[in-house]
Each structure stands twice: as structure tokens, then as C-alpha cells.
C-alpha positions as CSV (number, residue, x, y, z in Angstrom):
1,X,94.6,105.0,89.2
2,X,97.1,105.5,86.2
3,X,98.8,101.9,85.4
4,X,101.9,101.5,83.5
5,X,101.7,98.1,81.0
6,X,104.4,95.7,81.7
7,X,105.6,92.9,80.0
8,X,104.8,89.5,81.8
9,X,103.2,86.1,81.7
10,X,100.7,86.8,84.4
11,X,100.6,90.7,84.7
12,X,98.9,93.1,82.6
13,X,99.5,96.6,84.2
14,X,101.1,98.2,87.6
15,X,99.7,101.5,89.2
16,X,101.0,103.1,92.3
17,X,99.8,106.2,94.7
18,X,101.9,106.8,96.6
19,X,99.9,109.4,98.8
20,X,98.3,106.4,100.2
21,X,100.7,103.6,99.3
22,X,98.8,101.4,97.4
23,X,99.8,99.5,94.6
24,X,97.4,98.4,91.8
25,X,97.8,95.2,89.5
26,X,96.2,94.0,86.6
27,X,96.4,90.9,86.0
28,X,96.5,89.4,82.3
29,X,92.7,87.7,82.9
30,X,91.4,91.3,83.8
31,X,91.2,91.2,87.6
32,X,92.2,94.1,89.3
33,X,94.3,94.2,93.0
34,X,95.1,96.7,95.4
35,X,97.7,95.8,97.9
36,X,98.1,98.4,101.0
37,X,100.8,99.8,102.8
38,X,103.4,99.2,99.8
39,X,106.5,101.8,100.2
40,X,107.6,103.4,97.2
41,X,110.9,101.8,97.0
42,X,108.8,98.6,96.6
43,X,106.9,99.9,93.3
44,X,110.5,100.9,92.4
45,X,111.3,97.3,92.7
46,X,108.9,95.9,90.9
47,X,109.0,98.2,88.1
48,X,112.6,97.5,88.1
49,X,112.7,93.7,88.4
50,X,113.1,91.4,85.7
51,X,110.3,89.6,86.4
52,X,107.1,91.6,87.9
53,X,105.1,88.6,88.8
54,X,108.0,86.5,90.4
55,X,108.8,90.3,92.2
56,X,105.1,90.4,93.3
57,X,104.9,87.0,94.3
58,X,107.9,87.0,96.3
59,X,107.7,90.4,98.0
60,X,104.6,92.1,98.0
61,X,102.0,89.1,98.1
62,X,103.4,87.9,101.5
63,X,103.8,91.0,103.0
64,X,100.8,92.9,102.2
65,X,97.1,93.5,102.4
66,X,94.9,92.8,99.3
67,X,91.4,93.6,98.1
68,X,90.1,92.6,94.3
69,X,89.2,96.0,92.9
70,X,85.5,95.0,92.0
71,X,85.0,97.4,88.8
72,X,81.7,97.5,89.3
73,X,81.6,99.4,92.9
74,X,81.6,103.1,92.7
75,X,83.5,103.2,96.1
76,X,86.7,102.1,94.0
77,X,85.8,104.1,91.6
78,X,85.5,107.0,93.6
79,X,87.9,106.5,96.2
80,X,90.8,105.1,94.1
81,X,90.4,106.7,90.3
82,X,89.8,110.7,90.8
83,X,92.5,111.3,88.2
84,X,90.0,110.3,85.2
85,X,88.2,113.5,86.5
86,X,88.4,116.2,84.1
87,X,91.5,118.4,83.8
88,X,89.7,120.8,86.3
89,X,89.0,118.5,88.4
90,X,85.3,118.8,88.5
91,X,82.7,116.4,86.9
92,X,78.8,117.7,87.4
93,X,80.3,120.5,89.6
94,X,81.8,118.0,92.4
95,X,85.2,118.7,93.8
96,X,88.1,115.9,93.2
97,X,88.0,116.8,97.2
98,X,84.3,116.3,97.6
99,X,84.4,112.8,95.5
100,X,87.6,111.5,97.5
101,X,85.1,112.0,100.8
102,X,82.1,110.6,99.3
103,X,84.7,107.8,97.7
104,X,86.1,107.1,101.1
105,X,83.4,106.8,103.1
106,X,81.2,104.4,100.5
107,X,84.3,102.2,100.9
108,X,84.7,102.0,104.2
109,X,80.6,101.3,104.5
110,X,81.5,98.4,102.6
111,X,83.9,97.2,104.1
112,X,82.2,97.6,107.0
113,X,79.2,95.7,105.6
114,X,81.2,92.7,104.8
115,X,82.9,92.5,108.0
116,X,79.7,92.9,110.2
117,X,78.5,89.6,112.2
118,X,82.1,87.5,110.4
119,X,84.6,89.5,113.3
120,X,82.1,89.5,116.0
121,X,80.1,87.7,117.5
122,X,76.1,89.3,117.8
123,X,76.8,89.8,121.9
124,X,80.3,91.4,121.2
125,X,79.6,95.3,122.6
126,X,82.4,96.5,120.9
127,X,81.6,95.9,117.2
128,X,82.0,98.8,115.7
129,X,85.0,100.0,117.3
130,X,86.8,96.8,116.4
131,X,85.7,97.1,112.6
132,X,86.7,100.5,112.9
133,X,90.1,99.7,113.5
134,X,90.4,96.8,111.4
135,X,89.4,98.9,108.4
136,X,92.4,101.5,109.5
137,X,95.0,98.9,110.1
138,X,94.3,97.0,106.8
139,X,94.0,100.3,104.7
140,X,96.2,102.5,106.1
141,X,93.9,105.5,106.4
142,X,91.3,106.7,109.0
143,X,87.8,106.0,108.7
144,X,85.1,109.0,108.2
145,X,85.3,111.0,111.1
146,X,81.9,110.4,111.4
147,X,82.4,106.6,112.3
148,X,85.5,107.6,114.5
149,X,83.4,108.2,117.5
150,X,82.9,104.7,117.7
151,X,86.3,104.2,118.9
152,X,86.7,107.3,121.3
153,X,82.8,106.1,123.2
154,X,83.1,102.6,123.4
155,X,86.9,102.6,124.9
């Protein structure tokens, strides 16, 4: 995801997609944070505001999921910075398309991962429906169609 440098104490760049309205921050000691389900007058907002951290702080913080973008996970970088693909969209002859998929689906494994055994209990039936829907109502986007079944069987 593109950022835009701003001038704060605390924050060293703001991104925004607004396809799936999250909006990245960099912070001025390097660590990177997505917060979901931001509306585009909110990036407005804070790109507007005389003071992005006190903005952020105040408005999106509260309000919002967040996950450290850990620069070292190719889900993030596959799910969250296509745009540093070539100008045709293509790097080793993989789609921008193809890479979003494969992006999406390594970060939802993940995230699926982490959550495993800390939501549920080990006699819980419903595991993977419930992390399902977690995953979808803290990121705003369905899981792989793939894991969807999950949700549609175990109802």
C-alpha cells in the first residue's frame, strides 16, 4: 500500500485502500498498522487534521480494528501491497488477481492459526465456523470460499 509522509511527532506515513477500507500507519519507530473498516471520509480526516496522531488517537484507535503489519509475512505482503507489482501487473507470470487470492487466503490461515485453541475451547464443535466469522467481522472481507463451508455445515 502507497503511504503519503506526514508531518508528526509520532507518525511517519498514512496509506489508505479504500476498496477494502483499510487504513495503514507508520509510525515514526518503523511499525506498521492496519486499522479495518475505516470510511473514506475518515482518511479525509486525518489527512486533513492538524494533528494526525491526536486525529488517530481520538477517532480511529477507539473505533477500529488493528493488526501490526508484520513486514516479514508474505500474507501482508501479498494481500495488502500488489501495487509494487510491475506496471503490468505481473511478477514471474502471476496475475495481480492470482496474488490477491493466494495473499488472502495465507492471511486468513494465519489468522486462523493464531486464533485456534485462544477462542475455543478443544470440546467447542463449532471452531471453525466461529473463527470463520471472526476473521470476516474484524476484516471486513469474506474468507476463501474454500473455508466458507465451514459456516454453511456446521449451522
Amino acid at each position: 500500500m502507497d503511504r503519503t509522509p506526514v508531518t508528526s511527532s509520532n507518525l511517519a506515513s498514512i496509506g489508505y485502500d479504500p476498496a477494502v477500507q483499510i487504513l495503514q500507519v507508520e509510525f515514526n519507530n518503523g511499525r506498521v498498522y492496519n486499522y479495518f473498516r475505516v470510511p473514506p471520509d475518515k482518511f479525509e480526516a486525518i489527512m486533513a487534521a492538524d494533528s494526525c496522531g491526536k486525529y488517530l488517537n481520538a477517532e480511529i484507535k477507539p473505533n477500529h480494528q488493528v493488526e501490526e503489519v508484520r513486514l516479514d509475512d508474505a500474507a501482508h505482503y501479498l494481500a495488502m501491497n500488489q501495487q509494487q507489482l510491475d506496471a503490468d501487473g505481473v511478477i514471474v507470470g502471476v496475475s495481480r488477481q492470482a496474488l490477491n487470492k493466494v495473499g488472502n487466503e495465507l492471511h486468513f490461515l494465519r489468522y486462523f492459526y493464531e486464533q485456534a485453541g485462544q477462542a475455543f475451547g478443544p470440546a467447542d464443535g463449532d471452531v471453525h465456523a466461529g473463527i470463520v466469522e471472526m476473521y470476516e467481522d474484524r476484516h471486513g472481507w469474506q474468507a476463501p470460499s474454500g473455508y466458507r463451508h465451514w459456516i454453511e455445515t456446521e449451522e
